[in-house]
GUVO-998670 format. One record per residue: residue in one letter; x, y, z of N, C-alpha, C, CB in turn. Coordinates in steps of 0.001 Angstrom, whole numbers, padded with zeros to 6 digits, always signed. Glycine has a CB too. Layout:
% residues N
AXYZXYZXYZXYZ/...
This chain:
% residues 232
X-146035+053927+006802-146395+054892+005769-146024+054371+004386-145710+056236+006028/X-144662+053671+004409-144791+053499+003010-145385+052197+002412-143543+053665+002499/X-145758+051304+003236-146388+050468+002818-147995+050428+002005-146264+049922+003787/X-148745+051769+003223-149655+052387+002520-149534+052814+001595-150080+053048+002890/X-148505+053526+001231-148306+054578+000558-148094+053652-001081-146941+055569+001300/X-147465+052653-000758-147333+051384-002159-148524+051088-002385-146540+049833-001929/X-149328+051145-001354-150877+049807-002025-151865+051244-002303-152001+048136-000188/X-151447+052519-002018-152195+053612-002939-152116+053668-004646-151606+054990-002464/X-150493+053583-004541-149897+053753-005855-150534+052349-006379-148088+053940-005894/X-150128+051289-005990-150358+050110-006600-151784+050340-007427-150368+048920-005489/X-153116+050667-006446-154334+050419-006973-154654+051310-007572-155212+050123-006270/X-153966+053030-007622-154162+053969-008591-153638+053279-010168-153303+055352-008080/X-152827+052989-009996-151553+052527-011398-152529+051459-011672-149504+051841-010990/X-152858+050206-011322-153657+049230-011557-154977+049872-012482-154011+048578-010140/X-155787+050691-011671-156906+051178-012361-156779+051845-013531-157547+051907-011650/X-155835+053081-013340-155678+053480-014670-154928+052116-016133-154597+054892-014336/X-154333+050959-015704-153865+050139-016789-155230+049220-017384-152566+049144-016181/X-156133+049167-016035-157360+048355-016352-158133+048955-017682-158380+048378-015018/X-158713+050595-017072-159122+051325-018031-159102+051314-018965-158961+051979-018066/X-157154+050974-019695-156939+051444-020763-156731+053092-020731-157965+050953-021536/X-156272+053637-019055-156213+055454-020113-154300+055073-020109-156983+057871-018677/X-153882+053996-020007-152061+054052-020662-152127+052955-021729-150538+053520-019294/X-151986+053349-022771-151501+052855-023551-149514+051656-023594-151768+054113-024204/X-150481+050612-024242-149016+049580-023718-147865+050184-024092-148847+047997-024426/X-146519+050311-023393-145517+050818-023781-145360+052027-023326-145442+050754-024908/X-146123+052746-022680-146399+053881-021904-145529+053664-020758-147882+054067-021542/X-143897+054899-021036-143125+054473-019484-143532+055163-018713-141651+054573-019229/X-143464+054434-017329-143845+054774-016069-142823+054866-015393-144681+054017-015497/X-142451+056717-014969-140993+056621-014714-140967+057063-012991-140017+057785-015877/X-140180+056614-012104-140503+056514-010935-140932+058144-010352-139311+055757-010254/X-139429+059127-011222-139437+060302-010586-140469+061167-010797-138419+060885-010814/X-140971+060839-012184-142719+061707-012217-143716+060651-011493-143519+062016-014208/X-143628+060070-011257-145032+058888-010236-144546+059733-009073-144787+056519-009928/X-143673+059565-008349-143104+060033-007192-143339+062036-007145-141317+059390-007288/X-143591+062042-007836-143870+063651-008405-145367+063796-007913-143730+063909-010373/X-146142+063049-008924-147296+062960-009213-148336+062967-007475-147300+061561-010258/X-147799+061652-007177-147890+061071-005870-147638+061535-004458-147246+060223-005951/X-146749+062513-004834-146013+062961-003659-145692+062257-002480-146557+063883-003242/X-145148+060971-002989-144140+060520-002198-142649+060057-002508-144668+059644-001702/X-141935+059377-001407-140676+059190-002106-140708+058197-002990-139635+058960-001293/X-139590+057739-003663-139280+056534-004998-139533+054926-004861-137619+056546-005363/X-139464+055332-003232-139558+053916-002459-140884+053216-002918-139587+054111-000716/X-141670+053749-002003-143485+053430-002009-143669+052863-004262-144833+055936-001360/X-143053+054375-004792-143172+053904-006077-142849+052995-006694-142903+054414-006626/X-141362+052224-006658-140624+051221-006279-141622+050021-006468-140040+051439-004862/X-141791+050190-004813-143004+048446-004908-144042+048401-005471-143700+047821-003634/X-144442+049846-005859-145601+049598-006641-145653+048788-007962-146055+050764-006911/X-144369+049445-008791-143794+048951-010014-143764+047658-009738-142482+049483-010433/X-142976+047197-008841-142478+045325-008739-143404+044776-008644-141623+044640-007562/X-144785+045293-007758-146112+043947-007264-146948+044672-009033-147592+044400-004811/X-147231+045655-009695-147384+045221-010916-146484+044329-011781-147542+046174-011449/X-145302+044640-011579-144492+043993-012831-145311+042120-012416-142065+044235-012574/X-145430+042065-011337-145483+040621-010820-146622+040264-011384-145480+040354-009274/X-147855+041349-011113-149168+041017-011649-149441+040645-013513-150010+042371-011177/X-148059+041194-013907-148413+041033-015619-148876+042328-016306-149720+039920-015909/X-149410+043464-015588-149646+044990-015673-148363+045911-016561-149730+045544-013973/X-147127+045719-015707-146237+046515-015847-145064+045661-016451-146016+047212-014614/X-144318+046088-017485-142641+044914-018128-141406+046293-017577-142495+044503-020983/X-140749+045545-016662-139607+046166-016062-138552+045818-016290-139567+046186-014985/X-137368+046862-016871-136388+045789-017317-134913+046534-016855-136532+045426-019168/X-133846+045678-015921-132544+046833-015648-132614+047484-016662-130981+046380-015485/X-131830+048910-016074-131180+049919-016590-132042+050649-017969-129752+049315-016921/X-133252+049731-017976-134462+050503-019066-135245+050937-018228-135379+049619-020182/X-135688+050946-017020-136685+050984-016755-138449+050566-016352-136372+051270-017105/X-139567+051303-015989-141153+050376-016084-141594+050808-017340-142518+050752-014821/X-142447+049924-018059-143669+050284-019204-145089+049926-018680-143466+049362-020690/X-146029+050143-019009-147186+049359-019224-147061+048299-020309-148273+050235-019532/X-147343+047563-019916-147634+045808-020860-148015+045505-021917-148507+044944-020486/X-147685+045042-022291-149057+044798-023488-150452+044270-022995-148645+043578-024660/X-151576+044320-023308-152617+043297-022392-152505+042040-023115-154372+043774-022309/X-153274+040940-022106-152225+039337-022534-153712+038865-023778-151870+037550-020428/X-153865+039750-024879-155215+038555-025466-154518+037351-026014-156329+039196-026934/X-152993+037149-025861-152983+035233-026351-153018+034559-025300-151593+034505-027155/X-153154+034931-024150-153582+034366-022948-155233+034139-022331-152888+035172-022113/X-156304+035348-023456-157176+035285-023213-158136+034232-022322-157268+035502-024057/X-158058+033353-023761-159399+032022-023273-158352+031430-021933-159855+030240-024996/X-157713+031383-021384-157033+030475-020453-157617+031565-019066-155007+030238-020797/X-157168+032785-018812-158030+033215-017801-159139+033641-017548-157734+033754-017428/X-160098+033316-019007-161587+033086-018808-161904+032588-018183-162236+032720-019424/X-161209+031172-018559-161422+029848-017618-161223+029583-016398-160854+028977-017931/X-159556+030476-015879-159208+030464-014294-160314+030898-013955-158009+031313-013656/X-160856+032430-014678-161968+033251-013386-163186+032452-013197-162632+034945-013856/X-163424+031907-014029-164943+031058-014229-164589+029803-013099-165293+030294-016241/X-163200+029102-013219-163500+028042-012127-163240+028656-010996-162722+026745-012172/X-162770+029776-010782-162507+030241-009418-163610+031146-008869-161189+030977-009376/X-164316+032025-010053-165045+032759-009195-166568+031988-009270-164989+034385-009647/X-166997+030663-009677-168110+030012-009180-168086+029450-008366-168610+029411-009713/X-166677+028788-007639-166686+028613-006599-166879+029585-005420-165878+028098-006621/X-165959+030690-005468-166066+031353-004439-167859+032195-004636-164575+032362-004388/X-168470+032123-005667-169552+032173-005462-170669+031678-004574-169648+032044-006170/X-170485+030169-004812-171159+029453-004146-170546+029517-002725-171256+028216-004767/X-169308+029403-002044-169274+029335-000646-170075+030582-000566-167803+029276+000111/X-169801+031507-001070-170523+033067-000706-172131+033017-000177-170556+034098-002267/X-172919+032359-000884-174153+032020-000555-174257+031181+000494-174751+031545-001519/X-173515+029816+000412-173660+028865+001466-173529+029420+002374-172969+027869+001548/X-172708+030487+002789-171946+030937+004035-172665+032098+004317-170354+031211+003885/X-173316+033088+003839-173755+034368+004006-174817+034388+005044-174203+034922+002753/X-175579+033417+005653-176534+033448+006964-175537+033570+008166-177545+031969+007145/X-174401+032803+008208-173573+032590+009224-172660+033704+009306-172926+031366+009106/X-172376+034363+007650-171665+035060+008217-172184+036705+008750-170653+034958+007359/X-173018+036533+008226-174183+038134+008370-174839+037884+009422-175491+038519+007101/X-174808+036675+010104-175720+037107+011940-175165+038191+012434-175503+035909+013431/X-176058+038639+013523-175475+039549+014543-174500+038660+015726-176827+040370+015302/X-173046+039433+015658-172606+038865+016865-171146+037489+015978-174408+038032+017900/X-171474+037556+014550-170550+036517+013734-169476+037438+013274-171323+035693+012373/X-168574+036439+013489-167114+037311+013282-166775+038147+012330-166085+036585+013139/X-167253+037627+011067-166951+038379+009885-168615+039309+009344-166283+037062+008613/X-169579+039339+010471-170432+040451+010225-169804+041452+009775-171109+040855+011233/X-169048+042346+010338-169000+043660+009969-168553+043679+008330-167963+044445+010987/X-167714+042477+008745-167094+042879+006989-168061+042509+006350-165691+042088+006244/X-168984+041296+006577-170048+040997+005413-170948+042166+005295-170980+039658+005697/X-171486+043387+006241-172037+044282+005703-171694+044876+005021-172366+044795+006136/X-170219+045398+005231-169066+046625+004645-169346+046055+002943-166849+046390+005415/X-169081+044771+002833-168791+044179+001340-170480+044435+000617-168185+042113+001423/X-171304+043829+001143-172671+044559+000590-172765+045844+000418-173738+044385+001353/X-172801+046331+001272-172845+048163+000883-172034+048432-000297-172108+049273+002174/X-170657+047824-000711-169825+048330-001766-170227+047489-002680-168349+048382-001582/X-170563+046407-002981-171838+045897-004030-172286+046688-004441-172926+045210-003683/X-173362+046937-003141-174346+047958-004016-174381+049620-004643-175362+047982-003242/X-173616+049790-004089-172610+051017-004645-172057+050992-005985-171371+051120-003826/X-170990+050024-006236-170897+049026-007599-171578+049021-008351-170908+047880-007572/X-173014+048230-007995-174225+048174-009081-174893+049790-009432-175586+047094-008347/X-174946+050759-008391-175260+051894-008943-174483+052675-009893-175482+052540-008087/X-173419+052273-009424-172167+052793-010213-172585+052352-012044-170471+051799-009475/X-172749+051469-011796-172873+050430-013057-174077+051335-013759-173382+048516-012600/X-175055+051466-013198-176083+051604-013928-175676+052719-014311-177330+051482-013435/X-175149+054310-013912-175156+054946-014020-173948+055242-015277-175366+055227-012954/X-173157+054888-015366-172133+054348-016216-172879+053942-017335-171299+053224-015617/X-173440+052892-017495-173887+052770-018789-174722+053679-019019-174391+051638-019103/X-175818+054412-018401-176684+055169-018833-175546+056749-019521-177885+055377-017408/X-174688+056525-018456-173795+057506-019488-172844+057190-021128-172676+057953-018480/X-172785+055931-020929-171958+055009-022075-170611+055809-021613-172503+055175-024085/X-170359+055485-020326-168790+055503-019799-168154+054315-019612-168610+056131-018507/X-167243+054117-020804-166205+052947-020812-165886+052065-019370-164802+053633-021280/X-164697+053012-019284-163998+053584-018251-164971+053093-016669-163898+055405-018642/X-166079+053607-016287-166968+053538-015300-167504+051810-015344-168179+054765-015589/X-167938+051594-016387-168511+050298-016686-167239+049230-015904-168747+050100-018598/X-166277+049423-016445-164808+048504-016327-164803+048321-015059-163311+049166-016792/X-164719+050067-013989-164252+049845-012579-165543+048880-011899-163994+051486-011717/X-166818+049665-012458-168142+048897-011325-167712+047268-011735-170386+049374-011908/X-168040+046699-013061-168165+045477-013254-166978+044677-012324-168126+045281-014770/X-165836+045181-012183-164440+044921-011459-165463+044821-010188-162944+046292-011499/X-165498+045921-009393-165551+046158-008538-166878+045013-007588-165565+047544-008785/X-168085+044748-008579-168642+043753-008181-168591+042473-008127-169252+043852-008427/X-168018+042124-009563-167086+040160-009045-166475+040412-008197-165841+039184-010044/X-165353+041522-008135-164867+041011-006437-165401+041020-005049-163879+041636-006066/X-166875+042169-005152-167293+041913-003888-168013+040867-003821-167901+042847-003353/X-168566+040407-004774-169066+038723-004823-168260+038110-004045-169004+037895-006242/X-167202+037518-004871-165759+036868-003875-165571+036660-003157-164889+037106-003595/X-165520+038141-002574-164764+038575-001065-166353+038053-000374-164109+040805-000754/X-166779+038370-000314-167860+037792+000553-167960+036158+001015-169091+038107-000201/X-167275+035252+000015-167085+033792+000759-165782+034329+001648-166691+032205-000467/X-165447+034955+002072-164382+035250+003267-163157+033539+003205-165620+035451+005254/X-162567+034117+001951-161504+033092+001392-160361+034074+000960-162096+032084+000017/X-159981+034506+001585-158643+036168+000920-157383+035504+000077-157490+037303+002735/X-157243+034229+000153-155798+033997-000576-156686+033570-002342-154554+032232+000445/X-157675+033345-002204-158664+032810-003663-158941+033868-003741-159999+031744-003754/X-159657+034918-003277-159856+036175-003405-158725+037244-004117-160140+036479-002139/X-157510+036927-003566-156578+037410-004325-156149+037550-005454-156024+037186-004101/X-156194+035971-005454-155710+035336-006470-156623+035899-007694-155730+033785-006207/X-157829+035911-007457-159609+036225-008335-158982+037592-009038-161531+036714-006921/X-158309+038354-007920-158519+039880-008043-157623+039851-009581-157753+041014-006489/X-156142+039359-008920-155031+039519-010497-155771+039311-011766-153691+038219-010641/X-156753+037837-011508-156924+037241-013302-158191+038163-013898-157507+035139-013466/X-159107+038451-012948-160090+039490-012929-159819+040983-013550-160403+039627-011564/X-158815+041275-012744-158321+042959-013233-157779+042284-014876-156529+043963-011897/X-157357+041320-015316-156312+041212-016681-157697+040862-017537-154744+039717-016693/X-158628+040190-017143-159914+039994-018220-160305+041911-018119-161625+038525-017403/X-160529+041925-017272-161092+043453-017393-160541+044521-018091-161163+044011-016245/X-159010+044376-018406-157859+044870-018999-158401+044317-020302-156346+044390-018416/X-158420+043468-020513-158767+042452-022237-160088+043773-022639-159815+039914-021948/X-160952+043761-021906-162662+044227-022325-162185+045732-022543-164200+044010-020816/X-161431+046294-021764-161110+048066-021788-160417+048382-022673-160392+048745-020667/X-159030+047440-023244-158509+047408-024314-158272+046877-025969-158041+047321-023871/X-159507+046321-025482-159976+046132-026647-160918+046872-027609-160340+045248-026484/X-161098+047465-028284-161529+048714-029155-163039+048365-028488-161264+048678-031196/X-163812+049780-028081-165151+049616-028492-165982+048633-027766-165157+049289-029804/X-165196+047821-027227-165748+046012-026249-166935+046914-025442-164056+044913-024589/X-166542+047373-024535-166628+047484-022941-168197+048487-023516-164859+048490-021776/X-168299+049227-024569-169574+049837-025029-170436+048975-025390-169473+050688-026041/X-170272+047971-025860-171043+047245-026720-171717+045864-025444-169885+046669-028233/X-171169+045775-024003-171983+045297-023059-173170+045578-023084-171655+045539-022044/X-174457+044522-023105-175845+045297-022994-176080+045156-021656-177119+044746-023874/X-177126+045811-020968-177531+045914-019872-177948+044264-019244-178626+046981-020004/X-178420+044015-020250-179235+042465-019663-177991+041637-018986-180043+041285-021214/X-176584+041466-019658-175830+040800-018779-175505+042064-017492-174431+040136-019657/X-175058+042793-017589-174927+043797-016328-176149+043713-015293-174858+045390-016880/X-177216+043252-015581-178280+043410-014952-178655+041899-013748-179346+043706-016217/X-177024+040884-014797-177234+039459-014163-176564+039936-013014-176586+038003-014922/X-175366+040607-012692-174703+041146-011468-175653+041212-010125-174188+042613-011821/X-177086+042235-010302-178217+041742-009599-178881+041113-009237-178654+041837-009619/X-179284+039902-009555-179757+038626-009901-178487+037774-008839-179749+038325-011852/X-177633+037894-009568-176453+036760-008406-176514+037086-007371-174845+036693-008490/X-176333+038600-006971-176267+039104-005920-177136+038879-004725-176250+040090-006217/X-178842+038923-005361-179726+038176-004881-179652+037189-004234-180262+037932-005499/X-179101+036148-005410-179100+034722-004768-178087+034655-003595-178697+033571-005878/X-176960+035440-003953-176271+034959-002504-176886+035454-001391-174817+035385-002310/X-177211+036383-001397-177933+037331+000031-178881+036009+000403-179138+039217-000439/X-179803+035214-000581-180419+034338-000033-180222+033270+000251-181071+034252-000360/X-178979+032837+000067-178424+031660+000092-178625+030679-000526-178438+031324+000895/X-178635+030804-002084-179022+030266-003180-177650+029590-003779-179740+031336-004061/X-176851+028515-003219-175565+028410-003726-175347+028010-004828-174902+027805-003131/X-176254+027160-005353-175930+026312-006379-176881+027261-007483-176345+024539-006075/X-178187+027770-007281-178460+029066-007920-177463+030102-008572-179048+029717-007012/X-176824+030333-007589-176030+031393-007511-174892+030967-008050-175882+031925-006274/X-174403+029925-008120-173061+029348-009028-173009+028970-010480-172615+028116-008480/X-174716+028504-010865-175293+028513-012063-174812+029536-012803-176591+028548-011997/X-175718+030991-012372-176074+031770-013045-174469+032510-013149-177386+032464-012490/X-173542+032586-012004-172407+032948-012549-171553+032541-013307-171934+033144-012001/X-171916+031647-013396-170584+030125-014658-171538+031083-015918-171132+027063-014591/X-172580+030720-016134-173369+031140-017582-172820+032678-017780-175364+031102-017455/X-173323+033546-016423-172340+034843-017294-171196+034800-017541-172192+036041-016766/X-170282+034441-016957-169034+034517-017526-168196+033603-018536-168431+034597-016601/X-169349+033106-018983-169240+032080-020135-169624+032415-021098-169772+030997-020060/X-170786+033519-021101-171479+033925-022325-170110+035476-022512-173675+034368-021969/X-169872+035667-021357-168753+036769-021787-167635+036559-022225-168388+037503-020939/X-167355+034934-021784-165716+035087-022341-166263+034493-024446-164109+033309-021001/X-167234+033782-024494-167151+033721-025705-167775+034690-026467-167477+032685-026006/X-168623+035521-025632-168922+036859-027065-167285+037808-027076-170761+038475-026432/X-166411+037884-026036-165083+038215-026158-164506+037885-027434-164372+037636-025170/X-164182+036274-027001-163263+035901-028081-164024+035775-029660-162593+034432-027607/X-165321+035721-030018-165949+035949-030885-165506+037472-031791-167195+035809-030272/X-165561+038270-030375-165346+039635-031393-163749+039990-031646-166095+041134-030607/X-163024+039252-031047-161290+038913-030601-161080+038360-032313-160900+037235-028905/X-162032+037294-032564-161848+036837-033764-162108+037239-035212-162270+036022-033637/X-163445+037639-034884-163706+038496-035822-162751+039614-036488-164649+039001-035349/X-162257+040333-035083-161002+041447-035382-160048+040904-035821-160425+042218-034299/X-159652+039755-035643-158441+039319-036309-158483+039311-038004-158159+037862-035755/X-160238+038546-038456-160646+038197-039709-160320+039649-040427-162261+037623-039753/X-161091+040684-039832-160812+041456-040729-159214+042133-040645-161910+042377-040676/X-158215+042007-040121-156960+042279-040357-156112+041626-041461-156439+042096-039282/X-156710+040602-041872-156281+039601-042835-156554+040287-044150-157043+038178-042683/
């Protein structure tokens, strides 16, 4: 129970820091989480430590948890992790997706389970922007690089994807205004990749994901810069 009960808290607390609805410096104090949550301090506990670990949460004796600051002087560096990590796990994703989606292949079930929440994702998405919900945009776009990912059935790269992934996604939510100003046409590449892997388009499919997340990390740091110009 309480192990569950940590990786509830964990991915509630995670989402809301992604969002942006806590503001950095926002304490997170065990006995209202544990309130909130309705469980004991424990479960809350590890939740705090596997954020503090992730870079989410700054924990310090006898002060207490905060929310973080988000890392933008770290920016361009985990542009780059996600871009070399998630075109790879792109491409096995395609290479691998006939073998692993037969009937009767080990990781069928999960390769359906992970499509269905794709495409769930992408509706999510659309519907989100058609609302111009921040917030919604952040979780789908999250929510579909990783089922990309997870689909090359690689869980320790997958993991790894998830941390630097949720902290770019943290950068776009907390950054004023970002996460609105996405146009559809890159959201619309999410479909397009998705494609290619279902068809087993690897090197297709590794293309077109290096270019989006290349054209995203520099219209990022473009508007990263810009904001700086005018603070001057």
């Amino acid at each position: 129970m309480s192990d569950a009960a940590a990786k509830t808290v964990t991915a509630t607390l995670r989402k809301r820091i992604i969002a942006a609805q806590y503001q950095a410096g926002t304490p997170l104090r065990e006995v209202a989480l544990a309130k909130e949550f309705e469980f004991s301090r424990v479960p809350i506990r590890e939740a705090l430590r596997i954020l503090t670990a992730e870079g989410f949460v700054e924990t310090r004796a006898n002060v207490g948890s905060r929310v973080a600051h988000p890392p933008f002087d770290d920016a361009r560096e985990l542009f780059d992790l996600r871009i070399t990590l998630e075109t790879s796990l792109v491409h096995d994703a395609a290479a691998s997706f006939a073998e692993f989606s037969a009937p009767g292949a080990a990781h069928v079930e999960r390769s359906r389970r992970l499509c269905t929440e794709i495409e769930e994702a992408l509706a999510q998405g659309d519907q989100a922007f058609a609302n111009r919900d921040g917030a919604g945009i952040a979780e789908a776009n999250l929510r579909v690089h990783q089922g990309l990912a997870d689909l090359a059935m690689r869980p320790v790269l997958s993991n790894i994807l998830q941390q630097i992934g949720g902290r770019v996604e943290w950068l776009h939510s907390a950054h004023h205004g970002f996460t609105l100003t996405r146009d559809t046409s890159a959201w619309d590449e999410h479909k397009r990749i998705y494609e290619l892997v279902r068809a087993g388009e690897a090197i297709k499919a590794q293309t077109l994901m290096g270019e989006h997340l290349k054209a995203s990390r520099d219209s990022f740091l473009a508007s990263l810069a810009n904001l700086a110009d005018e603070d001057r």
